[in-house]
N, C-alpha and C positions, 0 to 999 in steps of 0.2 A: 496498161502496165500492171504487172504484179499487187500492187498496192494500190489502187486504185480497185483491182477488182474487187470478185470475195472480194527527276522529279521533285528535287527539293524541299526544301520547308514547307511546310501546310499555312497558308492563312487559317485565321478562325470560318468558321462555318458556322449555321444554326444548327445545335444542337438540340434530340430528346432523347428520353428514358432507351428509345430502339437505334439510333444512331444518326447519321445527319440528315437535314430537309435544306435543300438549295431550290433556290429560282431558277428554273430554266425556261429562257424565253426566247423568240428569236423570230427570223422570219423568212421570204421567199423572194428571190427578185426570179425576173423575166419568166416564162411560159410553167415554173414550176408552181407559181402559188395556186394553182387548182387544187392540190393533193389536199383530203380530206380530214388527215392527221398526218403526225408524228409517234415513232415510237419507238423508246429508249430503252435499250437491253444492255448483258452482261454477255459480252462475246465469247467470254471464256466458257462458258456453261453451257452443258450438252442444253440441244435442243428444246428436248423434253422437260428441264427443268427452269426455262423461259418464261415469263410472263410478264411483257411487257410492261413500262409506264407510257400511257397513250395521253398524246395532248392532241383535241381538237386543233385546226389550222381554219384561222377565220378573217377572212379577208387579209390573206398571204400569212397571217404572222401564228403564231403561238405564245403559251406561256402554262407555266406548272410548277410544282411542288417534282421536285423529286426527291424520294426518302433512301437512303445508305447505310448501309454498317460500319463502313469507313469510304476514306476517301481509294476510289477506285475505276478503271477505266469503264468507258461506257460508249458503246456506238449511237448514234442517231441513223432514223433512215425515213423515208417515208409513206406513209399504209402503203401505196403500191408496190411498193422494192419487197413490203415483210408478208405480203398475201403471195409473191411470185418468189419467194424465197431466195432471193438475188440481191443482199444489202452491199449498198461501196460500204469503203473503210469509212465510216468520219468518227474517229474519236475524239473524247472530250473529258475531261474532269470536273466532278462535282467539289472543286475547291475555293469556292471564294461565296459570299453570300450571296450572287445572281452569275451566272453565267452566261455567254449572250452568242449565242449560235446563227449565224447568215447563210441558207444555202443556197448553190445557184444551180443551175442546168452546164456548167462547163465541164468540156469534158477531161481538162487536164486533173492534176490530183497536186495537191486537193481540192475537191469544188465546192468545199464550205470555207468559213472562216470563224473563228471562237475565240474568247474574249473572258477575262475574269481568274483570278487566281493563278499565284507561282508557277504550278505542275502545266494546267494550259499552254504560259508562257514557254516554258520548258520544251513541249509540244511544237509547237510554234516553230521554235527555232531550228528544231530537228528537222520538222516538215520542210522549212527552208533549203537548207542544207542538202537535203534529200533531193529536192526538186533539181534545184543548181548543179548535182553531180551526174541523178541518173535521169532527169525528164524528158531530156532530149532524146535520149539514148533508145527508151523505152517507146518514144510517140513514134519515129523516124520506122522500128522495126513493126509496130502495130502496125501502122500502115500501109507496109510491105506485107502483111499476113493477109492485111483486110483484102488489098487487092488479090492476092491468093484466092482468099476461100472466095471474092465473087466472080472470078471466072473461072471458078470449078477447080483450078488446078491443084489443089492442096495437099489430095491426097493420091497414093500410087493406087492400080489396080485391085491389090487386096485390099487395100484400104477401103476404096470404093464399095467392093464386093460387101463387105460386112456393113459399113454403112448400108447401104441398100439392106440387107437383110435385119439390123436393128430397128430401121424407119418400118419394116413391115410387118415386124413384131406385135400380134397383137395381146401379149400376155408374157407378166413378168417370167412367166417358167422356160418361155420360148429365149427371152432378152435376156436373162441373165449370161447363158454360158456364149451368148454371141460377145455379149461384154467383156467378158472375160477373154477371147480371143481377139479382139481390139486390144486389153492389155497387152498382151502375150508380142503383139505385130508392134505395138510399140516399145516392145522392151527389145526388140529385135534389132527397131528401125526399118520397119517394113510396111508400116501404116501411114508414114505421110510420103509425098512424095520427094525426090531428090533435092529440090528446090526448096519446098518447104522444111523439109529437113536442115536445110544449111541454114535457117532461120530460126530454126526451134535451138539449134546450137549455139547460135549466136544469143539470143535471148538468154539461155544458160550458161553462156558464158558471162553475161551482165549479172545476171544473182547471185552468182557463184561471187561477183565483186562484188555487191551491193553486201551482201551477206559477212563478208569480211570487213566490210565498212562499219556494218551494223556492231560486229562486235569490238571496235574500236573505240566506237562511237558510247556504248554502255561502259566500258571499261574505262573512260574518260569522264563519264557523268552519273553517279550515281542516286540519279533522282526516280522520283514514281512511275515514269512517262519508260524510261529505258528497264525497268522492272518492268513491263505491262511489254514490250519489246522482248526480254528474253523470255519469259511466258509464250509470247507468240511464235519463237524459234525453236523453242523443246516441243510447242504442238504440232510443228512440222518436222521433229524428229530428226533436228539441226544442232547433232553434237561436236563440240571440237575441243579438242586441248585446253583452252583458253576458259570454257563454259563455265567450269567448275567453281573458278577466280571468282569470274565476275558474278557468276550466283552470289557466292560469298562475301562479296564486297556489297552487292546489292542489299542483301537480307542486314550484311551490319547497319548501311545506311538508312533502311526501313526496319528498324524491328516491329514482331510482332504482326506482321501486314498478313491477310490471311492470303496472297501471294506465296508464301513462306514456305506452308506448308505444297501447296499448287506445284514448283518449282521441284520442290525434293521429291515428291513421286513421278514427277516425268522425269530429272535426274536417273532415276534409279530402273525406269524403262530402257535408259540407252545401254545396259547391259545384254537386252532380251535381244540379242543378235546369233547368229551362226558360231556354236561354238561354246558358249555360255549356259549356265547350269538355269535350269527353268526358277521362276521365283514363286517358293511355296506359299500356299495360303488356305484358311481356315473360311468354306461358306454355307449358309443351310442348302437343304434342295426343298421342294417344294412343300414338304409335312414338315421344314423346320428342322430336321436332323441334320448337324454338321457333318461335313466332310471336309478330310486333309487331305490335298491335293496329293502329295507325296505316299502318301499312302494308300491312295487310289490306282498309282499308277508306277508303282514301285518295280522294278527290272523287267518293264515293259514298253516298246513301244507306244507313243500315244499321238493320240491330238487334241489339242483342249481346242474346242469349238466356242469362240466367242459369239453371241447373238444377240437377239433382242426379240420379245414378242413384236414388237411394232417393226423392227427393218426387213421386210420382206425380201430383198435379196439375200440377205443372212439365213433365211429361211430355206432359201431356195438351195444356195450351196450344202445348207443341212443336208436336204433330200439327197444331192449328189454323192452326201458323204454317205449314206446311209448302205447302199450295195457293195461299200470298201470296208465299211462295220462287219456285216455279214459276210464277206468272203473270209475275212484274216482275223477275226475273233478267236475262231479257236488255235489260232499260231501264236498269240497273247497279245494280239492288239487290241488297244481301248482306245476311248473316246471319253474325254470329262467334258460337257456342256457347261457353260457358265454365264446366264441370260442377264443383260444390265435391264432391270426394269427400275421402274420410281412407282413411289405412292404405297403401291400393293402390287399382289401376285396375282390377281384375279386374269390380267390381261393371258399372264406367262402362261397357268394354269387349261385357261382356253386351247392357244397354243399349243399344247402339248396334247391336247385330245385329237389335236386335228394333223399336228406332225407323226412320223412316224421312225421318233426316236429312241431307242431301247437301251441307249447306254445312259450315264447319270447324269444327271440336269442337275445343276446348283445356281442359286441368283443372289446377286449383289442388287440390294433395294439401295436407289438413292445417289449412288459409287459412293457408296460408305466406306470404303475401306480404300478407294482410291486405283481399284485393282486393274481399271484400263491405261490408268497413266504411267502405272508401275510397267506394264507390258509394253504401254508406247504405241498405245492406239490410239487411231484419232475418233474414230467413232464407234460402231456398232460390235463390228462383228470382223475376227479373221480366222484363220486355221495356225495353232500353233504345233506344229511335227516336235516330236522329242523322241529319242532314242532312248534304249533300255538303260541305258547308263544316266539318262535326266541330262542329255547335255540337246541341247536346241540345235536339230536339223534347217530350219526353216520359222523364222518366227513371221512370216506371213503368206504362206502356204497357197499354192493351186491345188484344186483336186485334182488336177492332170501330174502336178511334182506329187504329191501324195501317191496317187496309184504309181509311180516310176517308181519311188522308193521302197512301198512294201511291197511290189514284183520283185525289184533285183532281193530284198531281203526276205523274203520267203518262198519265194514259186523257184 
């Protein structure tokens, strides 16, 4: 299931000068206590600015210090889940002076169990509820898929075709634009097969409820656990009517939570849709010189290229955009780069000697300014299209819809 894959009063905690230190300890029943460690992260935080708290696991069990700025969500997983970059959900709160975490090898959801402070409790009770409405629901269709994908039938023939040709892929420049024609088959409904199809439907028709439940469900509790809930709904770009409320009703019952601020710049990304005026912003380029967006690309066609030195497909759809640069430059299309790096620019800097991009590069060190969630990105990199008028053709763009569009509007 979906959740399974990928808040109340505070008790006292130990406190110091940097923020809290909780006990967290716990242990392993049946074939999973092999695993070498445990390590506990901030789920909300791009990749790049991760760095775990690692607890040895010693004859099944663990135990550690973990240090907070406040009290806030946190996954647990185990070394093997974070070296294969496949963690389940198991969340947990550092709200009570020890917290006592169990996990097993089941494979329903949740396959741990947690123990210690209000917000946990809180947790607990959702997870309950959760289970009780959609578990069935979710096991019954998994295992209609599973038997799918192992007697091959999953997918239709194009489907197939491209599979075969991304397995034979042996280089990201070859896999990207097969990928991206995988998308293309799926937005069609032409990548899985008829069968599987009528499964993918039904599944989304379960989230589609589960999702309405969820927002029920915060707007009836507004503790830390269902704040850490609509955080995880704005990162999937799950805006509705109701959002706005329960933001609001959230942030009064938590003030000051750095949730807060989290919340109101992906708020302010579900504008960045078809139709809507792009949202201006002020960033260096690489010597440090500001530039205003708006003034880069002012009664112009554009596309602001989101990327990253590290995401190498981003890199690659660069290259693709590069011969759309050169065609329709002198028609007055541009291109604003805007690289999310962390730390320093050294990585970016490299990057740039070895791409072959001529129009302006700007970076956000850090997401200092918040600039992906404002746009309602989830990760690295996309294509934002805007019209000479700055009103958003496409706020997550193919280079295939890109060249459709400055053909019919220039050739």
């Amino acid at each position: 299931m979906r959740k399974f894959l990928l808040l109340a009063m505070l008790l006292p905690v130990m406190s110091s000068a940097q923020g809290l230190e909780v006990v967290v300890e716990g242990a392993f029943d049946n074939d999973l206590e092999d695993t070498k460690a445990v390590y506990i992260f901030d789920p909300f935080l791009n990749h790049n600015q991760v760095t775990p708290t690692v607890f040895p696991v010693i004859d099944g069990k663990f135990s550690g210090i973990l240090k907070s700025d406040v009290v806030r969500q946190y996954y647990i997983c185990t070394m093997d889940e974070w070296n294969r970059s496949s963690m389940k959900m198991r969340p947990f709160y550092p709200d009570a002076d020890t917290v006592r975490i169990t996990i097993n090898n089941d494979m329903d959801y949740p396959d741990y169990k947690v123990s210690g402070g209000a917000v946990n409790d809180a947790m607990n009770t959702y997870m309950a509820e959760y289970n009780r409405l959609f578990g069935s629901h979710y096991t019954t269709l998994q295992d209609a898929m599973e038997s799918m994908y192992e007697s091959g039938n999953h997918l239709s023939a194009s489907g197939k075709e491209i599979e075969e040709q991304m397995n034979a892929a042996t280089d990201r420049e070859t896999w990207v634009p097969l990928y991206d024609k995988k998308i293309e088959l799926e937005k069609q409904r032409l990548f899985y097969s008829p069968e599987m199809q009528k499964l993918q439907d039904e599944y989304s028709a379960i989230q589609a409820e589960e999702t309405q439940w969820e927002l029920e469900w915060m707007a009836a509790h507004t503790d830390l656990h269902s704040y850490s809930m609509l955080i995880e709904q704005l990162q999937r770009k799950y805006f509705f009517p109701q959002t706005s409320a329960i933001y609001a009703a959230l942030a009064a019952a938590n003030p000051s939570h750095p949730y807060e601020v989290k919340a109101e710049n992906m708020l302010a990304g579900q504008g960045i849709e078809q139709g809507a005026l792009f949202v201006d912003f002020t960033l260096p380029d690489i010597n440090n010189t500001e530039h205003t967006l708006s003034k880069e690309i002012a009664h112009r066609v554009s596309v602001i290229h989101f990327w990253a030195s590290w995401c190498g497909t981003c890199r690659v759809h660069g290259r693709h955009l590069v011969p759309l640069y050169e065609k329709y430059s002198s028609n007055g299309f541009t291109v604003v780069g805007v690289a999310r790096e962390y730390k320093n620019t050294g990585a970016l800097a490299k990057a740039l000697q070895d791409e072959n991009y001529s129009w302006l590069n700007l970076v956000e060190l850090d997401d200092s300014t918040g600039l992906w969630a404002k746009y309602g990105i989830l990760a690295a990199g996309c294509f934002v299209l805007i019209d000479e008028n700055g009103t958003v053709v496409n706020s997550d763009a193919t280079i295939a819809e890109i060249e459709k569009y400055l053909a019919e509007k220039f050739d």
